[in-house]
C-alpha positions in Angstrom: -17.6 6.3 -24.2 -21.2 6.6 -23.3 -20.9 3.9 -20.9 -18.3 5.6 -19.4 -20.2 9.1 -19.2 -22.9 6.8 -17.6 -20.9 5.0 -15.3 -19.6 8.8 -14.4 -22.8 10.3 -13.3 -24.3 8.1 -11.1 -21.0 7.7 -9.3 -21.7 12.0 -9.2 -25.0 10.8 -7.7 -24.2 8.3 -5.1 -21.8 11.0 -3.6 -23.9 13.5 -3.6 -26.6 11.6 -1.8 -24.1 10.6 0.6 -22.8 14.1 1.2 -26.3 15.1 2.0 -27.4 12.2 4.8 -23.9 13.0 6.8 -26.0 13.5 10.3 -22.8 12.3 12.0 -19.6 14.1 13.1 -17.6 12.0 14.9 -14.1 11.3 13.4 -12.7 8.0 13.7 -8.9 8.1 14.5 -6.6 5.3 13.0 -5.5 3.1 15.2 -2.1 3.0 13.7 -2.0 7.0 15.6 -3.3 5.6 18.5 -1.5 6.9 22.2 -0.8 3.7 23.9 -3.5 2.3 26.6 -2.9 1.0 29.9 -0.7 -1.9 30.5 -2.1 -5.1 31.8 0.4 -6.5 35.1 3.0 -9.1 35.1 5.4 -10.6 33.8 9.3 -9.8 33.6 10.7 -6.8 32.1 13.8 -4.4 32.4 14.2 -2.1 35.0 11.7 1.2 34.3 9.4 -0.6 31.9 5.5 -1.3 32.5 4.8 -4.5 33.8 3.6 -6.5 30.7 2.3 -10.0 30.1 1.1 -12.2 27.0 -3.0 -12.0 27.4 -5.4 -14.5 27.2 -6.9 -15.8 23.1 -9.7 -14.2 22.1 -12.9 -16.8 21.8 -14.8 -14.1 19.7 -13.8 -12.7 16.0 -12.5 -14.0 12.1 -12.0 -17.2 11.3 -8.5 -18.0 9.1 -9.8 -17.9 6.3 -11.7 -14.3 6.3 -8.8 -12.7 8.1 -6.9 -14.3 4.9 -8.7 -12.7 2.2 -9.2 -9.4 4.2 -5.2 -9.3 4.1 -5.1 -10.4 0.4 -7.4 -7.1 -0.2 -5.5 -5.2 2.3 -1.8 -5.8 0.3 -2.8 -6.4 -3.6 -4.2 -3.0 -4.8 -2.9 -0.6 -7.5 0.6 -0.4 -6.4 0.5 -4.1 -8.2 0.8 -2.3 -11.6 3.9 -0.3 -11.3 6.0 -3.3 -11.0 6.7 -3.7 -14.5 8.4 -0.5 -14.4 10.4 -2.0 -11.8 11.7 -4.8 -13.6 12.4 -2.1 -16.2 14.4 -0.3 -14.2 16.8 -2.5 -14.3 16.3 -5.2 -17.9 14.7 -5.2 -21.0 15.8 -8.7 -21.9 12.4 -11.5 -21.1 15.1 -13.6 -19.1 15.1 -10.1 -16.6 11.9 -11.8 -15.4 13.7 -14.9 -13.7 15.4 -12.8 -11.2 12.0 -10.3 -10.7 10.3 -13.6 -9.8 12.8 -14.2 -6.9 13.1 -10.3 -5.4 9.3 -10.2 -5.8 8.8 -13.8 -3.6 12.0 -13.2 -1.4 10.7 -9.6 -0.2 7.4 -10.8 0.2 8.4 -13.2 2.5 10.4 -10.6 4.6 7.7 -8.8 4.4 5.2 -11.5 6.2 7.6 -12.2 8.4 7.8 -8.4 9.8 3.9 -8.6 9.8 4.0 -12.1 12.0 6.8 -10.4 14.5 4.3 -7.0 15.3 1.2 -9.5 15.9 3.9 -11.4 18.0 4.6 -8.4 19.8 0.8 -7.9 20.5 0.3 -11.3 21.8 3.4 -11.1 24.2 2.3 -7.1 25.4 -1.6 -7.2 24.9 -0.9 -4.1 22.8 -3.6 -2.8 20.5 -2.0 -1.2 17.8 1.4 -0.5 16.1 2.0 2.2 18.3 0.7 0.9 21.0 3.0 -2.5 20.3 6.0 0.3 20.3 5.0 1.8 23.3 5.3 -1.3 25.1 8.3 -2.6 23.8 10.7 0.1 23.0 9.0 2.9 25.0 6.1 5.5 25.4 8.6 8.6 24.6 9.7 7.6 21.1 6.2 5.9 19.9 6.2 9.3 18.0 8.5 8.0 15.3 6.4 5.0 14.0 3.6 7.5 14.2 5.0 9.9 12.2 6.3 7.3 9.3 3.1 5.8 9.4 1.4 9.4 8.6 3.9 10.2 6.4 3.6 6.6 4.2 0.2 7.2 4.0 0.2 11.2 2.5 2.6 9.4 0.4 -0.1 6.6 -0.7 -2.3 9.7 -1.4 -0.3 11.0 -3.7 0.3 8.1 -5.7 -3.6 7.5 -5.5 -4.0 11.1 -7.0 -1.6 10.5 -9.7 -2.7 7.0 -10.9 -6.8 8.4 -11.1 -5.6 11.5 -13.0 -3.7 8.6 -15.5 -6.4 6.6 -15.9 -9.6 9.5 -15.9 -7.4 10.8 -18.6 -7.2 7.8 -20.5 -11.4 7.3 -19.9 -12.3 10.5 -20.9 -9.4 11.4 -23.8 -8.8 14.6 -21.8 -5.6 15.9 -20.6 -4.1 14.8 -17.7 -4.2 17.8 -15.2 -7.4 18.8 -16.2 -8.5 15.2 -15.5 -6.8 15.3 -12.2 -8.5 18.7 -11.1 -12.0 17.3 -12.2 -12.0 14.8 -10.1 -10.0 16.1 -7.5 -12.9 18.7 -7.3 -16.1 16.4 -8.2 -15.7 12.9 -6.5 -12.2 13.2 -4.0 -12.9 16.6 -2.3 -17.0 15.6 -1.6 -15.6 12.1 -0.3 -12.7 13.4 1.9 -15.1 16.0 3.6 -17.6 13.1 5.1 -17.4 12.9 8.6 -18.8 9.5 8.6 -17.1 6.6 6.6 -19.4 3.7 7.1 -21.2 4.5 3.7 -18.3 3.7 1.6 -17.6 0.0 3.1 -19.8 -1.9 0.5 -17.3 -0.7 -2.6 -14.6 -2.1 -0.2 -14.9 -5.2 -2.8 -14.6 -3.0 -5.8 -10.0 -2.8 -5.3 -10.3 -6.7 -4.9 -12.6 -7.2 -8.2 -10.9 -4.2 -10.2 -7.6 -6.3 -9.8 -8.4 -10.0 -10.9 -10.0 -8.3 -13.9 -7.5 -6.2 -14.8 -5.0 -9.5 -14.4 -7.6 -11.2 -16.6 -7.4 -8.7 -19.2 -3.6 -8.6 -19.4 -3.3 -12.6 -19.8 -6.1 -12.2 -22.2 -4.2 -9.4 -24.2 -0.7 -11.2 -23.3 -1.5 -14.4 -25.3 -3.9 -13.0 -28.1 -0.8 -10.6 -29.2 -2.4 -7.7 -30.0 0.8 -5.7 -28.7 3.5 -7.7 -30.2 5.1 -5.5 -33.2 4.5 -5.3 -35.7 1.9 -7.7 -36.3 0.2 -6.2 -33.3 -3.2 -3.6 -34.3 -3.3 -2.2 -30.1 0.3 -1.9 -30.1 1.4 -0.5 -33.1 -1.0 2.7 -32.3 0.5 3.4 -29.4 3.1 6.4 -29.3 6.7 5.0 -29.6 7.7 5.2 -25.5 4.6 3.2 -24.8 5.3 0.8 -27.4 6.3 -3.0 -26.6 10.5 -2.7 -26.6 12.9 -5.5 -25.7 16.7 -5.3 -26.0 19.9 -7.8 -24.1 19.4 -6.9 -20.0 19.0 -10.0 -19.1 19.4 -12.1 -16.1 22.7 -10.6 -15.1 21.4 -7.0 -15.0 19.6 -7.9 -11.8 23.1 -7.7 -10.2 23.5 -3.6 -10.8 21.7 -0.7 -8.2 19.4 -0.4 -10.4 17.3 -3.6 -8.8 16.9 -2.0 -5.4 14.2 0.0 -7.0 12.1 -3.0 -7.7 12.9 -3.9 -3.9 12.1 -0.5 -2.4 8.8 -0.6 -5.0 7.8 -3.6 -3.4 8.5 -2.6 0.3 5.5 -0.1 -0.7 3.3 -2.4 -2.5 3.6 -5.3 0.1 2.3 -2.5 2.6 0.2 -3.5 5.1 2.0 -3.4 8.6 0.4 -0.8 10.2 -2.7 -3.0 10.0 -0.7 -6.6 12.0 -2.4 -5.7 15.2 -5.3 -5.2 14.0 -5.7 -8.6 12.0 -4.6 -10.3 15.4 -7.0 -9.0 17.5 -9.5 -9.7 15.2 -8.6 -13.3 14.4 -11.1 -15.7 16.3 -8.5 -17.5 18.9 -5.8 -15.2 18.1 -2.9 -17.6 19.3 0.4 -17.1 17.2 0.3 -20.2 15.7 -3.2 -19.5 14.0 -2.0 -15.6 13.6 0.8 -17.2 11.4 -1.1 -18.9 9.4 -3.2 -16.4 8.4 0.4 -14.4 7.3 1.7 -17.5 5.8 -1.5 -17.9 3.5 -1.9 -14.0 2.7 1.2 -13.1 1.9 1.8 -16.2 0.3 -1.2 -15.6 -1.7 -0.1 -11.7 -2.8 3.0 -13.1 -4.0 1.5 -15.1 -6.4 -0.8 -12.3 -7.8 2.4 -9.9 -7.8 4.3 -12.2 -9.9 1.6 -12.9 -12.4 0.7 -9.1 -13.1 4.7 -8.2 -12.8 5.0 -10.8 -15.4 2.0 -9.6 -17.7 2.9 -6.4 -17.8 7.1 -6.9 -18.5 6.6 -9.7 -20.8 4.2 -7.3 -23.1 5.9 -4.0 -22.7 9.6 -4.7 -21.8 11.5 -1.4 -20.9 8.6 0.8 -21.8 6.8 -0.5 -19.2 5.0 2.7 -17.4 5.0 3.8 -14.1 1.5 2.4 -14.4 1.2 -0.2 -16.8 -2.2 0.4 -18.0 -0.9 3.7 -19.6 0.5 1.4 -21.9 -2.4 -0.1 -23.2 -4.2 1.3 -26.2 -7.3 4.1 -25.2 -9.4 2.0 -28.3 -8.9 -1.5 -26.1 -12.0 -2.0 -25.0 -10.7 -4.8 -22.1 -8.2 -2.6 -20.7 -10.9 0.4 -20.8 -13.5 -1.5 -18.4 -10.1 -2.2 -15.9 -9.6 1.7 -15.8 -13.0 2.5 -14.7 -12.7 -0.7 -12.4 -9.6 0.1 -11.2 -10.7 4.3 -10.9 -13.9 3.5 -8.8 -11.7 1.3 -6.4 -9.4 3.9 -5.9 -12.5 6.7 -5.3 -13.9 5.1 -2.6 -11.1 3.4 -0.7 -9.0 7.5 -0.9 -11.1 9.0 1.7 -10.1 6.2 4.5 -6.0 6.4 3.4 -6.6 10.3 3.3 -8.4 10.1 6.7 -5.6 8.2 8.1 -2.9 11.2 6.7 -5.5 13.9 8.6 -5.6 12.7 11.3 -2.1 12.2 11.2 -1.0 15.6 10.9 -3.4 16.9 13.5 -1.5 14.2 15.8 1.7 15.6 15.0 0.4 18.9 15.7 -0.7 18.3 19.1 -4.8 19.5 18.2 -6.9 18.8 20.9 -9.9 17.4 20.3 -12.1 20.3 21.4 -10.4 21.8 18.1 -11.1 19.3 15.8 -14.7 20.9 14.6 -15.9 20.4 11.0 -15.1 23.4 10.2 -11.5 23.0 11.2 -11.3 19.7 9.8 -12.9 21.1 6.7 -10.4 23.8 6.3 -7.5 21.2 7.2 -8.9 18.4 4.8 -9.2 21.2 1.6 -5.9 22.8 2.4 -4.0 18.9 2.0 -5.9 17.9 -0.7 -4.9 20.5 -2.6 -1.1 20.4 -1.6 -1.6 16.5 -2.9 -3.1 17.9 -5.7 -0.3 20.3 -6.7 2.6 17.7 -6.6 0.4 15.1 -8.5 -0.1 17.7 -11.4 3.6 17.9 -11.0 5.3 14.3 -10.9 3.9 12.6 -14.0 5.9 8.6 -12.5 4.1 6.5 -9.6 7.2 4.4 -9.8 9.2 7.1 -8.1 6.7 7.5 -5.5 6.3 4.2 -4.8 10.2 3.5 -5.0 11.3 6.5 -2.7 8.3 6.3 -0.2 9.2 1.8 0.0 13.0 3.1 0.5 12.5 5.4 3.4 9.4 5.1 5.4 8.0 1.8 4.0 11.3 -0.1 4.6 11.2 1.1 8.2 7.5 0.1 9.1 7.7 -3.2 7.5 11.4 -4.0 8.3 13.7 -1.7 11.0 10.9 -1.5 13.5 9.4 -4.5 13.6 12.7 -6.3 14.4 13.4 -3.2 17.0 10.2 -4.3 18.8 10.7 -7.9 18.9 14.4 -7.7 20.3 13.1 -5.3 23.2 9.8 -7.3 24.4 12.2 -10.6 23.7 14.6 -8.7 26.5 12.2 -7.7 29.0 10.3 -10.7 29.0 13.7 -13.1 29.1 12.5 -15.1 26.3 16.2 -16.2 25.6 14.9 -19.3 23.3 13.6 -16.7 20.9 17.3 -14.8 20.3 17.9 -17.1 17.1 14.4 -14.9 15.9 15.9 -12.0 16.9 18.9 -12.1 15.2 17.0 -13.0 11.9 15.0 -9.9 12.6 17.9 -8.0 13.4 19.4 -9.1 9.9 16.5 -8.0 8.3 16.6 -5.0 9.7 19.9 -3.7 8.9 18.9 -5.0 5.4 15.7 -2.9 4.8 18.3 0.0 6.4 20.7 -0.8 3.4 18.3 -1.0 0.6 16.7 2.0 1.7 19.6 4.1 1.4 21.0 2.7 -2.3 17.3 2.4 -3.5 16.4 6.1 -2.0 19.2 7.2 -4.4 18.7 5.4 -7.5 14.4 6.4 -7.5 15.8 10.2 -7.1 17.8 9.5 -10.1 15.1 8.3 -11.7 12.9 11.6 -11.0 
């Protein structure tokens, strides 16, 4: 406990000390919101479209293997440990894990393959960014909608951000949840979100990435010593009787009811990163498809593995009393499980103010601001007056599951499937690339797919609420 007091303060401290050497004002804008930029000539297209052509590989920027790891970090964060509750939603039976292995690869592999056709996209447009690759493809006067899912997803990230640090401060401290929430909504997330510069929170980028293997580490540890298994177990029999290991006869066959899509639509959150596929190609050092696709092949195929193993840890230990975030269901008095709360806390406070910047600068997007109105103080008054709307409904809704299942089934399945494919099929048309229309009907598959499970698994997480 007096660790954690410790570890408390000086994380007090290093805000503060940031707060008080902010010199700088500007405000980066994502470059997922970015208007589209001018169009370099060529090429074929349809009547009434920009003239657009593939542009030359970059010889400057990341080699495979750090664009690799930076998408690893990029995908596998917290949303990794509300998949048991996924499973859940649908068996209680150990064999339920054979057919949460498959969604979890199968959708992960959709997944990289929307991320591999947006970087496509850019190479055959030279476009800079998702909106950008839309603008290009489809056209300037609907780039709005990816825009406005993509601001939307991300408020939605927030929230589910706000929730799980109210959990898990909660569990740190021993104090109740909403009080926990306001604390540190008031002390750490408010101070953070109001810096105008971001630059000082990049070295605890590392912290999500290290919070995550150790908090796998500690489940398999706590997974094969059996301290939860009942009764013999001393952490699990002390846990209240929701949170208490519970198995019953969903097995296999249950993966075959609605109930499933929620694990798919939980996954369409958690395999998140599309918003971020033109940046990773422009990055990558000779960014020619080939080499762009095997940095998705190895990074996705990497967070697939991670996802299983944690999905499996937490199921396998809890069964249908898996939370909404699984490390509620570990004992306050474990003391391996205690060191991956303040891990996986501290990730989450520093890596909040850049998905919250994204959601500000978002809404002042959508609200047409100018930027001669974007002043601290109006960004002040705009960044306070969300924060505490996020606040409100995370004091409120008490399961990340449902945020991660509802905000996967509308706006995540859209960004990572529906558009994606949309902008393939148009830049395929305008540029006459008729040897790629096998790819586009895959995409277009994929697409009406992600529009299906969206719907079903939009309805069964609002069932769930």
């Amino acid at each position: 406990m007096n660790l954690c007091k410790f570890l408390f303060v000086l994380l007090l401290t290093f805000i503060r000390s940031a707060a008080a050497h902010q010199v700088v004002s500007l405000v980066a804008k994502p470059f997922f919101l970015e208007k589209a930029v001018s169009v370099r000539g060529g090429g074929r297209n349809a009547p009434g479209k920009a003239k657009i052509q593939p542009v030359e590989p970059s010889t400057e920027g990341a080699s495979i293997a750090a664009e690799v790891f930076n998408l690893v970090k990029t995908i596998v964060g917290v949303g990794v440990l509300s998949l048991p509750a996924g499973v859940a939603a649908f068996g209680n039976a150990p064999s339920a894990a054979i057919p949460a292995v498959c969604i979890i690869s199968i959708i992960g592999i959709l997944s990289g393959y929307g991320f591999a056709l947006i970087g496509k996209c850019c190479a055959y447009t030279g476009a800079t960014s998702y909106r950008d690759a839309w603008s290009k493809t489809v056209g300037e006067g609907s780039s709005w909608i990816p825009a406005v899912s993509a601001t939307v997803k991300t408020s939605l990230a927030c929230l589910s951000c706000s929730m799980v640090l109210g959990d898990t401060f909660s569990s740190i401290f021993r104090i109740e949840r909403n009080l926990s929430l306001l604390a540190v909504t008031l002390t750490a997330l408010l101070p953070l979100c109001l810096l105008k510069n971001l630059k000082a929170l990049a070295p605890f980028s590392l912290l999500g990435v290290i919070g995550i293997f150790y908090t796998a580490l500690a489940m398999t540890i706590r997974y094969l010593d059996g301290s939860y298994v009942l009764p013999e177990g001393s952490l699990g029999s002390s846990l209240p009787g929701d949170l208490q290991p519970s198995f019953g006869d969903k097995g296999i066959e249950s993966v075959f009811t609605s109930s499933s899509l929620i694990l798919v639509c939980m996954l369409s959150t958690a395999y998140m990163a599309h918003f971020n596929a033109a940046k990773f190609y422009i990055e990558l050092k000779n960014n020619t498809v080939p080499r762009f696709h095997q940095v998705v092949r190895c990074g996705f195929g990497i967070s697939i593995l991670l996802m299983v193993s944690m999905t499996l840890l937490g199921f396998l230990t809890f069964g249908e009393n898996s939370s909404g975030l699984v490390l509620n269901n570990y004992s306050v008095n474990d003391s391996w499980m205690s060191l991956s709360r303040i891990a996986v806390a501290l990730s989450l406070l520093f890596s909040y103010p850049l998905a919250f910047a994204g959601f500000r600068d978002g809404v002042l997007d959508m609200l047409k601001v100018p930027g001669e109105k974007r002043t601290s103080l109006n960004l002040n008054i705009l960044t306070i007056t969300l924060l505490s709307a996020i606040t409100f409904l995370a004091s409120i809704l008490r399961n990340v599951s449902f945020v991660l299942a509802f905000g996967g089934a509308t706006f995540g399945n859209a960004l990572t499937y529906v558009f994606p494919a949309l902008m393939y099929r148009a830049v395929v048309k305008q540029q006459d690339r008729e040897d790629e229309m096998t790819g586009v009907n895959i995409a277009m598959t994929s697409a009406v797919m992600g529009i299906v499970m969206g719907i079903i698994g939009a309805k069964m997480a609002l069932k769930k609420i």
